[in-house]
N, CA, C and O atoms as a GROMACS GRO file, in nm:
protein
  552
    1UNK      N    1  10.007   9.757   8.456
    1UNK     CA    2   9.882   9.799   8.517
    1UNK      C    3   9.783   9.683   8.511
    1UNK      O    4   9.799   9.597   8.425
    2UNK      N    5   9.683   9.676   8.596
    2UNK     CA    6   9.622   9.562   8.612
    2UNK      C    7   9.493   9.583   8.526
    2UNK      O    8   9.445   9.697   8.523
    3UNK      N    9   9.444   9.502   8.468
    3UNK     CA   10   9.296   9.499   8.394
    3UNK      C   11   9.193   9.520   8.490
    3UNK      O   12   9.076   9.543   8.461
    4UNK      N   13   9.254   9.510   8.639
    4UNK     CA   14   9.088   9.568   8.755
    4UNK      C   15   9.047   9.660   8.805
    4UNK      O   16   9.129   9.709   8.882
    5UNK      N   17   8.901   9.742   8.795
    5UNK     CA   18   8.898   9.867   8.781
    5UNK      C   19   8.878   9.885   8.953
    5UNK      O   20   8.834   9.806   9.037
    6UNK      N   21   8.925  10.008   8.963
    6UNK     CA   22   8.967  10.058   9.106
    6UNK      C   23   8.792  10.088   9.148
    6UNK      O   24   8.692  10.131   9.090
    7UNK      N   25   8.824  10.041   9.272
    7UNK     CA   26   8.694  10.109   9.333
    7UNK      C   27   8.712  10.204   9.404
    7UNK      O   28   8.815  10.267   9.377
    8UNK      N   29   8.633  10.252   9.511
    8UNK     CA   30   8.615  10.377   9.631
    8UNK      C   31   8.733  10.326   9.770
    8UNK      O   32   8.801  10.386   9.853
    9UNK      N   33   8.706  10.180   9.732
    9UNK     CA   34   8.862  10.143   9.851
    9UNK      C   35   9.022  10.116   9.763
    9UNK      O   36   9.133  10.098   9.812
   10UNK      N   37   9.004  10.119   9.704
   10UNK     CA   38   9.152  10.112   9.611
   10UNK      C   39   9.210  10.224   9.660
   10UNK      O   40   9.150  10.331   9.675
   11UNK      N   41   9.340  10.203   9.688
   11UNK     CA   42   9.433  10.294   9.736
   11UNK      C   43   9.484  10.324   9.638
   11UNK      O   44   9.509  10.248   9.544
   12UNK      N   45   9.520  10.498   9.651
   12UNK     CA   46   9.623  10.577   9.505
   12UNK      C   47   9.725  10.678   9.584
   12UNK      O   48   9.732  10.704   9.704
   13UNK      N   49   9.778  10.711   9.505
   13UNK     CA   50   9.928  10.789   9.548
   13UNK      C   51   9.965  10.839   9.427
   13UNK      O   52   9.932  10.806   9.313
   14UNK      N   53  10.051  10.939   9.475
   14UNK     CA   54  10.098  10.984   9.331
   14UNK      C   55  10.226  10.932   9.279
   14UNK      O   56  10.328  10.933   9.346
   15UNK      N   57  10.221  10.898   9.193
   15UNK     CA   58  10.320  10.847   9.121
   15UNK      C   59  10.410  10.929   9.052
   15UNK      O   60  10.398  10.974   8.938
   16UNK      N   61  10.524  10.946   9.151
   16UNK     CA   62  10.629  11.013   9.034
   16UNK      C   63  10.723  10.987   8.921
   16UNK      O   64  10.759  11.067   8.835
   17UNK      N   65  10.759  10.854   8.936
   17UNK     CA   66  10.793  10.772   8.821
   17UNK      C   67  10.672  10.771   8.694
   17UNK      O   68  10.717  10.737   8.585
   18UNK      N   69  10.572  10.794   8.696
   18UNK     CA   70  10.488  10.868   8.595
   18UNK      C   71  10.520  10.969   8.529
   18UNK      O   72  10.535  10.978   8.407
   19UNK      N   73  10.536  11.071   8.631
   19UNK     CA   74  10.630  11.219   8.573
   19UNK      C   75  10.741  11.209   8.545
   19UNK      O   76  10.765  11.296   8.461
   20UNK      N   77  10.824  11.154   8.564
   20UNK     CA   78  10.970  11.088   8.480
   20UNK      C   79  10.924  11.069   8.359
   20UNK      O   80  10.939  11.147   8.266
   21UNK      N   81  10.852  10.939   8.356
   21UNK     CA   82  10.803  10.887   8.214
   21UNK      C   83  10.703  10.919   8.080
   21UNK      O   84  10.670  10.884   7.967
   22UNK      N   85  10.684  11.012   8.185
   22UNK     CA   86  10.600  11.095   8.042
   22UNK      C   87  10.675  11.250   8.040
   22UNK      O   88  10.608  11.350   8.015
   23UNK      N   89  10.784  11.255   8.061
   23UNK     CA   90  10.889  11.352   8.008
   23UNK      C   91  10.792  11.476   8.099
   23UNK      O   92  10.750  11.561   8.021
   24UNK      N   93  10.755  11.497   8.232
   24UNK     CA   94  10.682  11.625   8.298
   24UNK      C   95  10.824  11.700   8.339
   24UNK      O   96  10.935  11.649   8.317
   25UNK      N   97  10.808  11.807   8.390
   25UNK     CA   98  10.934  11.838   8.447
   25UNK      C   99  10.881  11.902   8.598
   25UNK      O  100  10.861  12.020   8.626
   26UNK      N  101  10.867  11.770   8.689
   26UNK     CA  102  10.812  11.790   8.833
   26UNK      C  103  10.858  11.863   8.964
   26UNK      O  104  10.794  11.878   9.068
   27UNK      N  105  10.997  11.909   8.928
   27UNK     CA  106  11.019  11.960   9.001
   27UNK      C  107  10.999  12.124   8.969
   27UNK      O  108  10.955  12.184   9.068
   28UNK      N  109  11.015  12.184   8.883
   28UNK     CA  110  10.932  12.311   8.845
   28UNK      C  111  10.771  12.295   8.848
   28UNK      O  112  10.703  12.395   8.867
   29UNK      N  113  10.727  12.200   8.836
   29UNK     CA  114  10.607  12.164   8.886
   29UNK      C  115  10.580  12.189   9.064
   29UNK      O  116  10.487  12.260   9.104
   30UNK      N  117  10.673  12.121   9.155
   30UNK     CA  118  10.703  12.137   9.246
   30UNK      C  119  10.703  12.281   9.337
   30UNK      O  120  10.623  12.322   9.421
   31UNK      N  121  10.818  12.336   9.289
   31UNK     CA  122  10.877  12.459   9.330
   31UNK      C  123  10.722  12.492   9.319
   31UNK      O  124  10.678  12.452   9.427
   32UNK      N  125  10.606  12.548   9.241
   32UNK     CA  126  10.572  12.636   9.265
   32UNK      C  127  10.454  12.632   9.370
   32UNK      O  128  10.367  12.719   9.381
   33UNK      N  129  10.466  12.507   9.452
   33UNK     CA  130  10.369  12.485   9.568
   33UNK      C  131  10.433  12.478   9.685
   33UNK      O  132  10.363  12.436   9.778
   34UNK      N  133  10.620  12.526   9.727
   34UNK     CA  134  10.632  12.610   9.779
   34UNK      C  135  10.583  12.731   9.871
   34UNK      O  136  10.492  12.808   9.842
   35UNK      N  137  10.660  12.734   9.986
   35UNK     CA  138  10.564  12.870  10.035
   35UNK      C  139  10.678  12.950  10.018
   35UNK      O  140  10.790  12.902  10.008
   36UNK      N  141  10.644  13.116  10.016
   36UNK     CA  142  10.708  13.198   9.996
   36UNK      C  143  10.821  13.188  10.084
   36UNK      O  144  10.921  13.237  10.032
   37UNK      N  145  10.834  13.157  10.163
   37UNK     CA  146  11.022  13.093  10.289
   37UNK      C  147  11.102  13.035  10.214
   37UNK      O  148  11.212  13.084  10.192
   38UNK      N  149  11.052  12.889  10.146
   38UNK     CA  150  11.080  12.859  10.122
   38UNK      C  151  11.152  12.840   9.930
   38UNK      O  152  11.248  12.776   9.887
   39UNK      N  153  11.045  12.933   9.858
   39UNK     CA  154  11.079  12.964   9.733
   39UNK      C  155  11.212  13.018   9.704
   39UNK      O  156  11.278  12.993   9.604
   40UNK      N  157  11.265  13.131   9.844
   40UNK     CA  158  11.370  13.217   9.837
   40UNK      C  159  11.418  13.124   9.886
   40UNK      O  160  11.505  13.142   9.801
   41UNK      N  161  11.447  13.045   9.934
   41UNK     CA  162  11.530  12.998  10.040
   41UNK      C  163  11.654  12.837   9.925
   41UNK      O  164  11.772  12.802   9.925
   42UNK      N  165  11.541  12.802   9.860
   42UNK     CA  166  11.540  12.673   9.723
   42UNK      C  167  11.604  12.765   9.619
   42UNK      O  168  11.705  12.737   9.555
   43UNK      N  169  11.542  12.865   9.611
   43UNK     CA  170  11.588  12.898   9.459
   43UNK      C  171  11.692  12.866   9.369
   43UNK      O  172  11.680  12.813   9.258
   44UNK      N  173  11.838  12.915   9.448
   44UNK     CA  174  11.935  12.849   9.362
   44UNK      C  175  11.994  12.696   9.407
   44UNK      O  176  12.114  12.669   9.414
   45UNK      N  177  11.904  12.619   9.431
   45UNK     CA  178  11.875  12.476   9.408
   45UNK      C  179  11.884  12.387   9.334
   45UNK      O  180  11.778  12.325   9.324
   46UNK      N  181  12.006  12.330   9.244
   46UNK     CA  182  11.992  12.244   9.159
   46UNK      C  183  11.854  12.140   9.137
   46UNK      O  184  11.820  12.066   9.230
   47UNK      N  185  11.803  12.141   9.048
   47UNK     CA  186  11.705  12.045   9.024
   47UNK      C  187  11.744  11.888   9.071
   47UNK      O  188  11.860  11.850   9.071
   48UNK      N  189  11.671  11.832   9.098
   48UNK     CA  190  11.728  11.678   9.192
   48UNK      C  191  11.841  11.679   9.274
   48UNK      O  192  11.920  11.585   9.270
   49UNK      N  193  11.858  11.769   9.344
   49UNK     CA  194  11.927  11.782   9.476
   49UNK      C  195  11.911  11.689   9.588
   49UNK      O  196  11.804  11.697   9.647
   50UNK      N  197  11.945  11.654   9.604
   50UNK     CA  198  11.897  11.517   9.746
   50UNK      C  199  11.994  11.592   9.877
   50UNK      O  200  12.113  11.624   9.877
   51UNK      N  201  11.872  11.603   9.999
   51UNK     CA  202  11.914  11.645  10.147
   51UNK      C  203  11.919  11.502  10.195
   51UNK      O  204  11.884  11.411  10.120
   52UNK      N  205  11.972  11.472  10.348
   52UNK     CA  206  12.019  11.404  10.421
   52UNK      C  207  11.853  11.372  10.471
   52UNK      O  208  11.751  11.439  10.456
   53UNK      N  209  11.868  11.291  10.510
   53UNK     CA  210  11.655  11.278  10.589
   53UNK      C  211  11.670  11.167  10.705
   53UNK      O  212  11.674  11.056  10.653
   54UNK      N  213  11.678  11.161  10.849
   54UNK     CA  214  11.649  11.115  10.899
   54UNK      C  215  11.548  11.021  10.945
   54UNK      O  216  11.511  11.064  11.054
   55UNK      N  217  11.458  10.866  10.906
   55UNK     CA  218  11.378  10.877  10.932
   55UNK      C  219  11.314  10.816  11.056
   55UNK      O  220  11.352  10.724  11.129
   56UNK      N  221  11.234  10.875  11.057
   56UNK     CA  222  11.188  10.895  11.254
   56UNK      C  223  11.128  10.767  11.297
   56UNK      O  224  11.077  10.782  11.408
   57UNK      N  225  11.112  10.625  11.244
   57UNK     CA  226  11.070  10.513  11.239
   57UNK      C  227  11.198  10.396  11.243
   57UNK      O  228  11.173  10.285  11.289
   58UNK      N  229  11.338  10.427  11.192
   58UNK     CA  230  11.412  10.395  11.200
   58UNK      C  231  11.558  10.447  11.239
   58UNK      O  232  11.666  10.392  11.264
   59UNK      N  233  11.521  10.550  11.232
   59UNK     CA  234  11.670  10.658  11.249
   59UNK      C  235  11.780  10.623  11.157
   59UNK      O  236  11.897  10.637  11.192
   60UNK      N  237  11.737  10.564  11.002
   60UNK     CA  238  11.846  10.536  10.943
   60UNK      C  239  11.837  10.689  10.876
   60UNK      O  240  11.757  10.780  10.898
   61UNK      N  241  11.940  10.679  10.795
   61UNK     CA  242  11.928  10.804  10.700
   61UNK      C  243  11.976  10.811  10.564
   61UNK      O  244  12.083  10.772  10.518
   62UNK      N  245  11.889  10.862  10.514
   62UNK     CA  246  11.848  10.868  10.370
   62UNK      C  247  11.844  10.974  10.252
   62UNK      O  248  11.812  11.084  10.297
   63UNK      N  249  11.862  10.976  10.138
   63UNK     CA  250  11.886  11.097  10.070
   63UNK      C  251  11.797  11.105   9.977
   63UNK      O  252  11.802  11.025   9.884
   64UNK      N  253  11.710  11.189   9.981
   64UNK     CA  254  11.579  11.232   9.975
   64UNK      C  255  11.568  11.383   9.861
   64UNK      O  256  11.640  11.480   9.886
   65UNK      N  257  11.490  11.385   9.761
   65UNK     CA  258  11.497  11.513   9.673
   65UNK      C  259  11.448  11.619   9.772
   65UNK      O  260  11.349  11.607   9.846
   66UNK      N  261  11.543  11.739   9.762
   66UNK     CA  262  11.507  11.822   9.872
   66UNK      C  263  11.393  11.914   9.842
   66UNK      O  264  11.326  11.946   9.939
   67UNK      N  265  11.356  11.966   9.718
   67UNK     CA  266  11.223  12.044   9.703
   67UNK      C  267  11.150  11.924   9.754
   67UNK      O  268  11.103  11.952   9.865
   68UNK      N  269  11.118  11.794   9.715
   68UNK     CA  270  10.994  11.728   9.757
   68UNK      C  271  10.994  11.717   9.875
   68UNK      O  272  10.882  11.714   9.927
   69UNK      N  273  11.121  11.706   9.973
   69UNK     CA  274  11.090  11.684  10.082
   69UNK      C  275  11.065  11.798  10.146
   69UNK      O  276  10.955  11.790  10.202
   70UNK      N  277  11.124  11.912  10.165
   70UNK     CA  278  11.065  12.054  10.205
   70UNK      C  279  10.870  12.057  10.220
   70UNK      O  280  10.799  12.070  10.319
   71UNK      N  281  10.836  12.039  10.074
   71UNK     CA  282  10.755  12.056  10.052
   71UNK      C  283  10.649  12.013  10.118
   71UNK      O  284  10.560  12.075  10.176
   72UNK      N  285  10.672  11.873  10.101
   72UNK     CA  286  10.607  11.772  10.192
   72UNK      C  287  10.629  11.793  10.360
   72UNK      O  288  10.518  11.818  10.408
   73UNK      N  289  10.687  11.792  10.417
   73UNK     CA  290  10.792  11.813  10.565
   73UNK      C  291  10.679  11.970  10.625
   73UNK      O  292  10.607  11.982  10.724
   74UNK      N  293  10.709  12.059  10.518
   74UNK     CA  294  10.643  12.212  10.591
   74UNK      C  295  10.560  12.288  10.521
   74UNK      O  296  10.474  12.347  10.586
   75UNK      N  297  10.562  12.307  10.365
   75UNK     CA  298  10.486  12.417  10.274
   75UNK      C  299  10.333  12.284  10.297
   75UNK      O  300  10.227  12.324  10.346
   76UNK      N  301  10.349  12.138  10.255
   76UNK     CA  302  10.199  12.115  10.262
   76UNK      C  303  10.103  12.113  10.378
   76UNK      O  304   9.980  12.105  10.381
   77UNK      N  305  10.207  12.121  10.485
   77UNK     CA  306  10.149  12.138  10.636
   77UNK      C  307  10.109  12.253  10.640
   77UNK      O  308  10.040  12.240  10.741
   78UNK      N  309  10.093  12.385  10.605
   78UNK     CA  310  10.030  12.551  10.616
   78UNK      C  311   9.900  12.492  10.581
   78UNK      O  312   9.880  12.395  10.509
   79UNK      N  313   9.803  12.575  10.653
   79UNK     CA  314   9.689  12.584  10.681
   79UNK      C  315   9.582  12.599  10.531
   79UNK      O  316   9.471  12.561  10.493
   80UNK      N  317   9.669  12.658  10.493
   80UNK     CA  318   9.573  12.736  10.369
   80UNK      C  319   9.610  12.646  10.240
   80UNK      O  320   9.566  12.690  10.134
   81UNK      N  321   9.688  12.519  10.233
   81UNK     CA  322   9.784  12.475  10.164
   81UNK      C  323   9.632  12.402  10.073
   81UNK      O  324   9.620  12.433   9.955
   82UNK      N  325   9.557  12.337  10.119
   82UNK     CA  326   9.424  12.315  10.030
   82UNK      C  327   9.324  12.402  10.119
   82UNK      O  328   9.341  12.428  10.238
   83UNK      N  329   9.189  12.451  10.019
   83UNK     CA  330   9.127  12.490  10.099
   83UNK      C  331   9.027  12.471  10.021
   83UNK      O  332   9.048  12.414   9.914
   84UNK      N  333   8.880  12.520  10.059
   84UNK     CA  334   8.734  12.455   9.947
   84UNK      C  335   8.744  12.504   9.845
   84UNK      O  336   8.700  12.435   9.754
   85UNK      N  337   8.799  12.631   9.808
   85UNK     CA  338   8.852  12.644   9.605
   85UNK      C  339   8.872  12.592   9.576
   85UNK      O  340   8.806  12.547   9.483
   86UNK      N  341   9.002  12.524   9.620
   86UNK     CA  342   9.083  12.439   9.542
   86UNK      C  343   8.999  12.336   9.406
   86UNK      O  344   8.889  12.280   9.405
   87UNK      N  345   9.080  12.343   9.331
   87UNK     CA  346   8.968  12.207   9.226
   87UNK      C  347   8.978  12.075   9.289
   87UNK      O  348   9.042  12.053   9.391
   88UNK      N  349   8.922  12.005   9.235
   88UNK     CA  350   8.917  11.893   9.306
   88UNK      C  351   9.057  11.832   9.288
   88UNK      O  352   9.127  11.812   9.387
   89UNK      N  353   9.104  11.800   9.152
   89UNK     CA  354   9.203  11.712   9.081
   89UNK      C  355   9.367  11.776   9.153
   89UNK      O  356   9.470  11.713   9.179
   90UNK      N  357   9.329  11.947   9.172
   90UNK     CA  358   9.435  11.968   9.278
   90UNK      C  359   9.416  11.973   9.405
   90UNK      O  360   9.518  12.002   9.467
   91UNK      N  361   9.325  11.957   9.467
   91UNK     CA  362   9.269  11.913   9.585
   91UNK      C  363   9.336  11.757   9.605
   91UNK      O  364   9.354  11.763   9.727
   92UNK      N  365   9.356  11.702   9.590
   92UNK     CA  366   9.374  11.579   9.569
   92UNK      C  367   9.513  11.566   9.582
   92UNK      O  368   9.573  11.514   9.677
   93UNK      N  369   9.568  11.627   9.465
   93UNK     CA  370   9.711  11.643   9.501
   93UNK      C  371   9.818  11.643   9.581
   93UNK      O  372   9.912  11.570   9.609
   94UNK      N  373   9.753  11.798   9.624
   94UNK     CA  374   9.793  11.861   9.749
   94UNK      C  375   9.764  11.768   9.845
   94UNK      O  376   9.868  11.722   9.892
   95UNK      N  377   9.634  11.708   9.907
   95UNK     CA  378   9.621  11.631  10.004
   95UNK      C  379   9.723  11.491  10.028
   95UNK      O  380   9.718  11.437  10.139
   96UNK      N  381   9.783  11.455   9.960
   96UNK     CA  382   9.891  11.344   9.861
   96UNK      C  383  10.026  11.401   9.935
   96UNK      O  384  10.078  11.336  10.026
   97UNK      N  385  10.067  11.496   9.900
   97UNK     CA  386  10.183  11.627   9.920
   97UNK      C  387  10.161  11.606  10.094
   97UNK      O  388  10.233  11.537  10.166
   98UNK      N  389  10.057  11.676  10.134
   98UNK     CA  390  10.046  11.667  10.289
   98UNK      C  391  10.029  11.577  10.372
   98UNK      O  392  10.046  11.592  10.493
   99UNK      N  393   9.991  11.467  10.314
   99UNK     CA  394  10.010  11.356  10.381
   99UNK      C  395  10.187  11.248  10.352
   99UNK      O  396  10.227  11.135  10.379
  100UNK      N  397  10.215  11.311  10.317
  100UNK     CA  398  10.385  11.240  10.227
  100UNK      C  399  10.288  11.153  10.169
  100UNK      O  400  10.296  11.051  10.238
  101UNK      N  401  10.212  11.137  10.094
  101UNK     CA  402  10.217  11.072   9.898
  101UNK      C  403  10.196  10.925  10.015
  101UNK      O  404  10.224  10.815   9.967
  102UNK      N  405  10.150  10.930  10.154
  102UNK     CA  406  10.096  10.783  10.181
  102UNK      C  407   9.983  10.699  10.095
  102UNK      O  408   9.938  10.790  10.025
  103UNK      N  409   9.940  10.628  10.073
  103UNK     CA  410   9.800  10.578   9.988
  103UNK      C  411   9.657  10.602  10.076
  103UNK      O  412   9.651  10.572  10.195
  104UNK      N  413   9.546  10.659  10.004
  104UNK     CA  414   9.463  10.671  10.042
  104UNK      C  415   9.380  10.645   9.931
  104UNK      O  416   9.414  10.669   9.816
  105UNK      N  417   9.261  10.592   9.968
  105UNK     CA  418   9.137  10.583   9.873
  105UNK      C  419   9.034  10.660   9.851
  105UNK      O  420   9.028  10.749   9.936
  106UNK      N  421   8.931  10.665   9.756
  106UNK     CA  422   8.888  10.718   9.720
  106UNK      C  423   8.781  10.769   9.869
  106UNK      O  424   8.743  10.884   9.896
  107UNK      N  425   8.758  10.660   9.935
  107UNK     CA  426   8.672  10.700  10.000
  107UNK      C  427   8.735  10.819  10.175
  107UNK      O  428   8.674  10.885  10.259
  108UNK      N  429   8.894  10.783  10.149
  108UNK     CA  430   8.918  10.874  10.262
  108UNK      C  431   8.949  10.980  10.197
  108UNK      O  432   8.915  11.078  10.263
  109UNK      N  433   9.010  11.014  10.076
  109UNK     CA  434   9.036  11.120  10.036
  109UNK      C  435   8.891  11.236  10.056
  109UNK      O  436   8.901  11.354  10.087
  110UNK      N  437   8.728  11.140  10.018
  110UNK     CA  438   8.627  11.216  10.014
  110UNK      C  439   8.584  11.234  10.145
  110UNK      O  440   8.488  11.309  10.162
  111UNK      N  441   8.641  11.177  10.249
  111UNK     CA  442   8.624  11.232  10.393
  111UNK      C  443   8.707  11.305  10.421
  111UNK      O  444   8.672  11.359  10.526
  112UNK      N  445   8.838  11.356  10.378
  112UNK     CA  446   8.911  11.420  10.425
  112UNK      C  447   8.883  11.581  10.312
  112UNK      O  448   8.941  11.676  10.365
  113UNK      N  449   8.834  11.608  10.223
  113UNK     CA  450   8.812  11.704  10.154
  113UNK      C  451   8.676  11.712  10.113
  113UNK      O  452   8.652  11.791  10.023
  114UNK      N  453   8.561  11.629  10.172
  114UNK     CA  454   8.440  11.658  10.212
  114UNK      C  455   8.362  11.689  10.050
  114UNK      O  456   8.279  11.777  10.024
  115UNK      N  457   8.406  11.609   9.979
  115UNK     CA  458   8.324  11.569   9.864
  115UNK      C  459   8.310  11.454   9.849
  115UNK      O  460   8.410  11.385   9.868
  116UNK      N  461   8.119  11.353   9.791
  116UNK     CA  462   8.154  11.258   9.786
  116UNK      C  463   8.302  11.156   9.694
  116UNK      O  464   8.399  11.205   9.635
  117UNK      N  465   8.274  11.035   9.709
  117UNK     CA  466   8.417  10.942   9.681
  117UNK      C  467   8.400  10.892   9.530
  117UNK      O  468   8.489  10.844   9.459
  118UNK      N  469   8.254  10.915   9.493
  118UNK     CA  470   8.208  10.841   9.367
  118UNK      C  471   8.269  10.981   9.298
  118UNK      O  472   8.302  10.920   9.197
  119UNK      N  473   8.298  11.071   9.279
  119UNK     CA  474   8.314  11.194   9.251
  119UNK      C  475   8.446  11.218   9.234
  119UNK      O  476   8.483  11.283   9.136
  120UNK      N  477   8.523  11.175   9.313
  120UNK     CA  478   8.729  11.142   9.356
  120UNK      C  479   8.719  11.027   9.276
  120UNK      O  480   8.814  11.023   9.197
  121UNK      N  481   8.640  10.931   9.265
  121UNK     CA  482   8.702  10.803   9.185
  121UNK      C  483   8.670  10.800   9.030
  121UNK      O  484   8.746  10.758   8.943
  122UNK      N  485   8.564  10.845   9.015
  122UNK     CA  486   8.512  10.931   8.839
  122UNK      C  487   8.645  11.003   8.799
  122UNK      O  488   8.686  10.980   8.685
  123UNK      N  489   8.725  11.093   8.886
  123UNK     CA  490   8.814  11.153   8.842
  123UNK      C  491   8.962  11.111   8.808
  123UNK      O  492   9.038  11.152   8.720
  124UNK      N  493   8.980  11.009   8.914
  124UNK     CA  494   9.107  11.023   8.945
  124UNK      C  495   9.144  10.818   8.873
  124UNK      O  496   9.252  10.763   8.853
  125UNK      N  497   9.038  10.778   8.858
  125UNK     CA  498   9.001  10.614   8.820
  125UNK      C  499   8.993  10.610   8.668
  125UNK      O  500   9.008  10.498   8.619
  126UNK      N  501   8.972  10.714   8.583
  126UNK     CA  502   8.956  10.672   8.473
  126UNK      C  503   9.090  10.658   8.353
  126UNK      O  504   9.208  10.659   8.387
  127UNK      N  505   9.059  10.648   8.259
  127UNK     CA  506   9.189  10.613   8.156
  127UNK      C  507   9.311  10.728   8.194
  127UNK      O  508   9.427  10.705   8.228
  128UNK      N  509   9.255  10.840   8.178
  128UNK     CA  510   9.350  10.956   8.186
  128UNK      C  511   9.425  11.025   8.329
  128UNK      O  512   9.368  11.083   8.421
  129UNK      N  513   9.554  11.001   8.316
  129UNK     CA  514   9.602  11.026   8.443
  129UNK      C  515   9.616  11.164   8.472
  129UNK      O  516   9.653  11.225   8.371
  130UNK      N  517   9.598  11.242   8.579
  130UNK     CA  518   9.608  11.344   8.597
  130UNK      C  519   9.712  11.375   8.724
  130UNK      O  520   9.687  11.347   8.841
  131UNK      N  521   9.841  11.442   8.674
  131UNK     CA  522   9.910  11.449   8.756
  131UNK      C  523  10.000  11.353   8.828
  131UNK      O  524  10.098  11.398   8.888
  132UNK      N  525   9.980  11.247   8.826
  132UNK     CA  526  10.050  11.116   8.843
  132UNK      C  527   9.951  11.033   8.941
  132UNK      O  528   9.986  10.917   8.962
  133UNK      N  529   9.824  11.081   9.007
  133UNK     CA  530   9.751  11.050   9.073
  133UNK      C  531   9.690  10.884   8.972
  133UNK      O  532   9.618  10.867   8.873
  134UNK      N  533   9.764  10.797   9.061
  134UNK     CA  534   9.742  10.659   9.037
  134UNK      C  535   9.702  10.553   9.131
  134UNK      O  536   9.742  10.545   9.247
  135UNK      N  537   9.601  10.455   9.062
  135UNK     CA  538   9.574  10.352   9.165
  135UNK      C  539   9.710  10.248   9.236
  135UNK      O  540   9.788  10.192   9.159
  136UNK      N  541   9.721  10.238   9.351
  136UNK     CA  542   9.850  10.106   9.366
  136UNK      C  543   9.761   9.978   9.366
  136UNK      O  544   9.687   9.948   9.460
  137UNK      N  545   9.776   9.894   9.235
  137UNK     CA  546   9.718   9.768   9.243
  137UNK      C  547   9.824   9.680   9.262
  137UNK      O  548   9.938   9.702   9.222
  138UNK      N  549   9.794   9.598   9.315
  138UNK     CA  550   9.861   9.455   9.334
  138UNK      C  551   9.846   9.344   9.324
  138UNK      O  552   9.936   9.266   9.355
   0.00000   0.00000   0.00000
């Protein structure tokens, strides 16, 4: 990790090799942001299952954990999947999830969930990681 502190343009993503490494168990984490289609549908799902994944930029194909990709692909696309309840720190998340875990910064995440960015970066910038929500420094 780098000694430079992230600002409002620093890009973050979630890091799942985080949840590996601090022993989380993410895919029961996972499963339960699921939509109900899909809960029944996964259930008897081995944990780290990998589906086939086409991807639409290259047409190669790839083998991909299938709860995350489900998840990502259709349950984070539903309408209701974040909404202004949501907390922020899972607000955040989820927005991560629905966008496929692309990098965004502090300051689009606070345009895209309409709280300021100084507020997303207080949270998500400081020592303590939440959720795997990490800066990508380089």
């Amino acid at each position: 990790m780098s000694l430079l502190k992230p600002n409002a343009k620093t890009p973050f993503h979630i890091d799942f090799e985080w949840w590996q490494q601090n022993e989380r168990d993410w895919h029961i984490f996972l499963r339960s942001f699921l939509c109900t289609e899909h809960q029944e549908a996964y259930a008897s799902m081995e944990e780290g299952s990998l589906v086939d994944w086409i991807d639409p930029q290259t047409a190669e194909v790839k083998q991909v954990d299938g709860i995350q990709h489900v998840l990502i692909t259709h349950c984070a696309q539903l309408p209701d999947f974040v909404n202004p309840r949501t907390a922020v720190v899972e607000a955040i998340f989820r927005t991560f999830l629905a966008n496929g875990n692309s990098p965004l910064s502090a300051e689009d995440l606070g345009t895209k969930l309409g709280k300021p960015a100084d507020t997303i970066l207080r949270t998500i910038a400081g020592a303590r990681v939440y959720r795997g929500l990490r800066p990508i420094l380089s």
